[in-house]
C-alpha positions in Angstrom: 0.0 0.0 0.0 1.5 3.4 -0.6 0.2 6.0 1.6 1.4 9.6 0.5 1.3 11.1 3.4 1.9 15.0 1.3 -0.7 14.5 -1.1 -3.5 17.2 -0.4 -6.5 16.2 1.6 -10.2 17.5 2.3 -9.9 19.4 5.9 -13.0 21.4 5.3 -16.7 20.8 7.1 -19.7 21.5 4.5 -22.7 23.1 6.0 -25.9 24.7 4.1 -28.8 26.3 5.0 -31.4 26.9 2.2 -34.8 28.7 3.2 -38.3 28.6 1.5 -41.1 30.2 2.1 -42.0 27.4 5.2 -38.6 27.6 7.2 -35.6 26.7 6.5 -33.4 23.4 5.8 -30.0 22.9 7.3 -27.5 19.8 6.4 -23.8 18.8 6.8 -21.6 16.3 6.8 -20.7 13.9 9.7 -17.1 12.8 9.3 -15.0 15.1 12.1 -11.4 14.2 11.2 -7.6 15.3 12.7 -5.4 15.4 9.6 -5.6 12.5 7.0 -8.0 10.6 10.4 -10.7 10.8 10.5 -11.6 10.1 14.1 -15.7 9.9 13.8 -17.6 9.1 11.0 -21.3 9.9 12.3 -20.4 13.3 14.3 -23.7 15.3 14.5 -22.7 19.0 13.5 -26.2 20.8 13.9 -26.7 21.4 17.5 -29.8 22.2 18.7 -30.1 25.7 20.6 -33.6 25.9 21.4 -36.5 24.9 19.7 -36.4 27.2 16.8 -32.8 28.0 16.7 -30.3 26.0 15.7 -26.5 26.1 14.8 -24.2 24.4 12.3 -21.0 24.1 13.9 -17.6 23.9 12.0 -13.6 24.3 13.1 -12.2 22.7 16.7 -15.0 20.3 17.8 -14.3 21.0 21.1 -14.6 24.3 20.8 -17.3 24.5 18.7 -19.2 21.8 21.1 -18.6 23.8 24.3 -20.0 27.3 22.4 -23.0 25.7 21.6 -23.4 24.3 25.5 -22.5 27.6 26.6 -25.1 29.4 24.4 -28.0 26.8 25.0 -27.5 27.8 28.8 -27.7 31.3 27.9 -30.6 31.0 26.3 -32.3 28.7 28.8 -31.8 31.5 31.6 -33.1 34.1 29.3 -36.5 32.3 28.8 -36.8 31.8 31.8 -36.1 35.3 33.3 -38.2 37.1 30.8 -40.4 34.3 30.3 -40.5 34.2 26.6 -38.1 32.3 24.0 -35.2 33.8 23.4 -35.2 35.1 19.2 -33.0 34.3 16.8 -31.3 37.6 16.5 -30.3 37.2 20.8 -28.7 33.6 19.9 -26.7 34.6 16.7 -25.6 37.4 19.4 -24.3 35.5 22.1 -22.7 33.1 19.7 -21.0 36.6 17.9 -20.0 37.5 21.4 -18.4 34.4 22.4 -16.6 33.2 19.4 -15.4 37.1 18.5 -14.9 38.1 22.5 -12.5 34.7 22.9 -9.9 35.3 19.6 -6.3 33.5 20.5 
């Protein structure tokens, strides 16, 4: 077997979200890999926010993981303090905040 360990290689995630006039329609793949491994093949990368909100997550799994558990918290305590869902706009802007507010 000859295994070229230089040749190039897929590293991206692909996400979509298409709307129509009923809502909208996210997919993505499922393989999470490190490098040339690909360490999972069934790795669920839309997360569940609340239940209208949703996020497709790319990059550091971990990272991304812990954003959305962070968020969903967020967003939890906010419901229930003003006793209404949170919107769309106030979850897109804690997930700005966090990812932008946390730059190495």
């Amino acid at each position: 077997m000859d295994l070229n360990l230089d040749a190039p290689h897929s590293m991206g995630t692909t996400i979509i979200g298409v709307t129509y006039d009923g809502g909208v329609v996210l997919g993505a793949d499922s393989r999470t890999s490190t490098g040339m491994y690909v360490a999972n093949r069934a790795s669920d990368k839309i997360t569940q926010l609340t239940d209208n909100v949703y996020l497709c997550r790319s990059g550091s799994a971990a990272d991304s993981q812990i954003v959305s558990d962070y968020v969903r918290y967020f967003l939890q305590q906010h419901t229930i303090q003003l006793g209404q869902p949170a919107t769309v706009k106030v979850a897109a802007n804690l997930i700005r905040l966090l990812s932008y507010n946390n730059k190495v």
